[in-house]
VEXDREN-2710 file (C-alpha; in Angstrom, 1 decimal):
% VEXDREN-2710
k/r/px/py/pz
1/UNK/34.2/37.3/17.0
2/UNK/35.9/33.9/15.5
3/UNK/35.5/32.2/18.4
4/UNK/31.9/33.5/18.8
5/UNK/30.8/31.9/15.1
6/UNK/33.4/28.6/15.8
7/UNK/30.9/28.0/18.8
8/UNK/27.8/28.8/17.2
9/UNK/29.1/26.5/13.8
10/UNK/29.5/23.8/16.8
11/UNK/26.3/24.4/18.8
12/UNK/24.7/23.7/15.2
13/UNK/26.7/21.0/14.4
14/UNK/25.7/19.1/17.8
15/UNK/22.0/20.0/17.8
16/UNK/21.4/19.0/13.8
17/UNK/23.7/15.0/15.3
18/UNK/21.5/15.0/17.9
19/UNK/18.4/15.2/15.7
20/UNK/19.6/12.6/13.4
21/UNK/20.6/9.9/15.9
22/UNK/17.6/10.4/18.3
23/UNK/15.2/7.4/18.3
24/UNK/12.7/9.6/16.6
25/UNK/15.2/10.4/13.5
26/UNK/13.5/10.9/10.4
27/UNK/16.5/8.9/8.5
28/UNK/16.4/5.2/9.2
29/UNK/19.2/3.5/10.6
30/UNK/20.7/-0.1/9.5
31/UNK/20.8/-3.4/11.4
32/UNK/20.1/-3.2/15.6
33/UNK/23.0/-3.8/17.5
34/UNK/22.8/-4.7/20.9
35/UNK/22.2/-7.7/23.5
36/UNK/19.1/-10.6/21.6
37/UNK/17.0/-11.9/24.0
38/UNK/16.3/-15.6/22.9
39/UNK/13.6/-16.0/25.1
40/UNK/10.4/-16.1/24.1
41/UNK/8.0/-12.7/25.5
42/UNK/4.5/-13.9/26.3
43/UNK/3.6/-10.5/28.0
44/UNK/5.2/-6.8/27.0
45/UNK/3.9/-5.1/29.8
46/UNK/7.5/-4.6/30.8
47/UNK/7.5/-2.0/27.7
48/UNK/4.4/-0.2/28.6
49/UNK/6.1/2.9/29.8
50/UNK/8.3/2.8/26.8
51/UNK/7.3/6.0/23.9
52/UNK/9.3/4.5/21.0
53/UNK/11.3/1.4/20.0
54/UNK/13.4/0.3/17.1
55/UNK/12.1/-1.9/14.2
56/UNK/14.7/-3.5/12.0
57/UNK/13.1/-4.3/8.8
58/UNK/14.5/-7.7/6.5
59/UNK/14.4/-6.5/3.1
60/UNK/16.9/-6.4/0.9
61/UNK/19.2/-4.9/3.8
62/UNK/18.5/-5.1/7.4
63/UNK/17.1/-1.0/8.1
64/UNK/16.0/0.2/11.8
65/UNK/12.9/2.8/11.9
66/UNK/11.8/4.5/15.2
67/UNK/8.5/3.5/15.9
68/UNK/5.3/4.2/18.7
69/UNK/5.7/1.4/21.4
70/UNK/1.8/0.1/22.4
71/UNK/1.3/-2.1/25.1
72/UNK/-2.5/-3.4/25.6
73/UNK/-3.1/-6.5/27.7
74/UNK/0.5/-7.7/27.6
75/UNK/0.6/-7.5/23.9
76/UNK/2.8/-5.2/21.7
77/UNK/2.0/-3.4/18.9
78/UNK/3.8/-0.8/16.5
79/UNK/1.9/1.4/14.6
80/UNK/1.9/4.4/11.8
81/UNK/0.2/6.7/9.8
82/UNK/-0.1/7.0/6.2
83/UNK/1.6/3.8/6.9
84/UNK/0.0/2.0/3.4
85/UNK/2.8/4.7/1.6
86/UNK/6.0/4.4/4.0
87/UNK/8.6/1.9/3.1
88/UNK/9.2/0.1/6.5
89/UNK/5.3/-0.6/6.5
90/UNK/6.1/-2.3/3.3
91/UNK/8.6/-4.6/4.0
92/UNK/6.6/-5.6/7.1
93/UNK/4.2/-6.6/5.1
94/UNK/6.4/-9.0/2.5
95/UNK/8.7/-10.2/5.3
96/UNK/7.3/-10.0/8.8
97/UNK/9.9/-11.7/10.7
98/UNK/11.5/-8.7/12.1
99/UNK/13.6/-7.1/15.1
100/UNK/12.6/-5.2/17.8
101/UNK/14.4/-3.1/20.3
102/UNK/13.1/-1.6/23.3
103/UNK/14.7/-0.9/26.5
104/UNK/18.2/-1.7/25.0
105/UNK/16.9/-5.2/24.1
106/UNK/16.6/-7.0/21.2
107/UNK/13.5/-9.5/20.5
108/UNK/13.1/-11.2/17.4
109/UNK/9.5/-10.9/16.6
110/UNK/6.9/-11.5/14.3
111/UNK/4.7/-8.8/13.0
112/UNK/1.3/-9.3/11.9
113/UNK/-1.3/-6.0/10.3
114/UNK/-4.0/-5.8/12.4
115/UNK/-7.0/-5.5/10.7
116/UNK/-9.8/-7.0/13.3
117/UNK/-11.8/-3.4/13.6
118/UNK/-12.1/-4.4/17.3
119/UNK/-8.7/-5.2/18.3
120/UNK/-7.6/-1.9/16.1
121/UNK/-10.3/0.2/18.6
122/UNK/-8.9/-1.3/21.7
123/UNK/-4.9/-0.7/20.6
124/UNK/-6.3/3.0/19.5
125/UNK/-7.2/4.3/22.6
126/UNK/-4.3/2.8/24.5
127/UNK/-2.4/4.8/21.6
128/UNK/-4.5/7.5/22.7
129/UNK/-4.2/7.5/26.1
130/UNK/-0.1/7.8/25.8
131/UNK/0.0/10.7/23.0
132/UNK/-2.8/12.8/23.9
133/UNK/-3.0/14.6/20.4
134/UNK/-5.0/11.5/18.8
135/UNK/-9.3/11.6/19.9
136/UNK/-9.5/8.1/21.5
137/UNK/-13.0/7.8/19.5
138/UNK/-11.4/8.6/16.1
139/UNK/-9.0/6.4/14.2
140/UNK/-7.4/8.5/11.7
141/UNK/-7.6/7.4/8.3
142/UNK/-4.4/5.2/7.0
143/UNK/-3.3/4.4/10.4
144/UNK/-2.3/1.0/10.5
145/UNK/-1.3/-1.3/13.9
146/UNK/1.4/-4.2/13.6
147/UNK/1.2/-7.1/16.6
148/UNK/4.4/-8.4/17.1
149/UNK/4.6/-12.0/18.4
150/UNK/7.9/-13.5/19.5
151/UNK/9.3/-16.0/17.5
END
């Protein structure tokens, strides 16, 4: 019967880490770690595939968020919702020269709110198109689209 509850406790124990450390973790990390790329990305299509990436923020310390990866026409995008009340939104906003990490790479980027109504239609229903619970001719209220730009 011990060893029955010792492997239980430890069956908990590893499904609760895995939780926390999965890219979409609820409990930000800190800074990236990993290779930088140096180089300059003109086109993200290599990312397209990609569900989530890691956004270090710059704010007082560096902090890493799991975020939706958007690729539409070459161009990368993060986005949220509720995002005008989340922290990492925030410090986008104040300081938007950020990090990026998808596909084990890390880009130094800069990220930029979208707020052209036309540009936040087209990234919506590429957004739309990946995570089917989201009506392609519906933003939802408070969602909010970064562009990231290499720097």
């Amino acid at each position: 019967m011990k060893r029955l509850f010792l492997a239980l406790f430890a069956i908990v124990i590893l499904a609760v880490g895995a939780v926390l450390i999965s890219p979409m973790s609820p409990i930000p990390g800190g800074a990236l770690t990993g290779d930088v790329v140096e180089e300059p990305v003109n086109d993200w299509s290599f990312a397209a595939n990609e569900l989530v990436g890691r956004l270090e923020t710059r704010g007082p310390k560096p902090r890493s968020v799991a975020v939706t990866c958007i690729v539409a026409n070459g161009q990368l995008y993060v986005g949220c919702s509720a995002c005008s009340g989340r922290y990492w939104s925030q410090q986008l906003v104040a300081e938007p020269n950020v990090r990026y990490r998808v596909r084990g790479k890390i880009y130094n980027v800069t990220a930029t709110r979208v707020t052209d109504p036309e540009e936040i239609d087209r990234v919506w229903r590429v957004r739309a198109a990946r995570y089917v619970t989201s009506d392609p001719n519906q933003i939802v209220d408070g969602f909010w689209f970064f562009r990231l730009v290499s720097r």
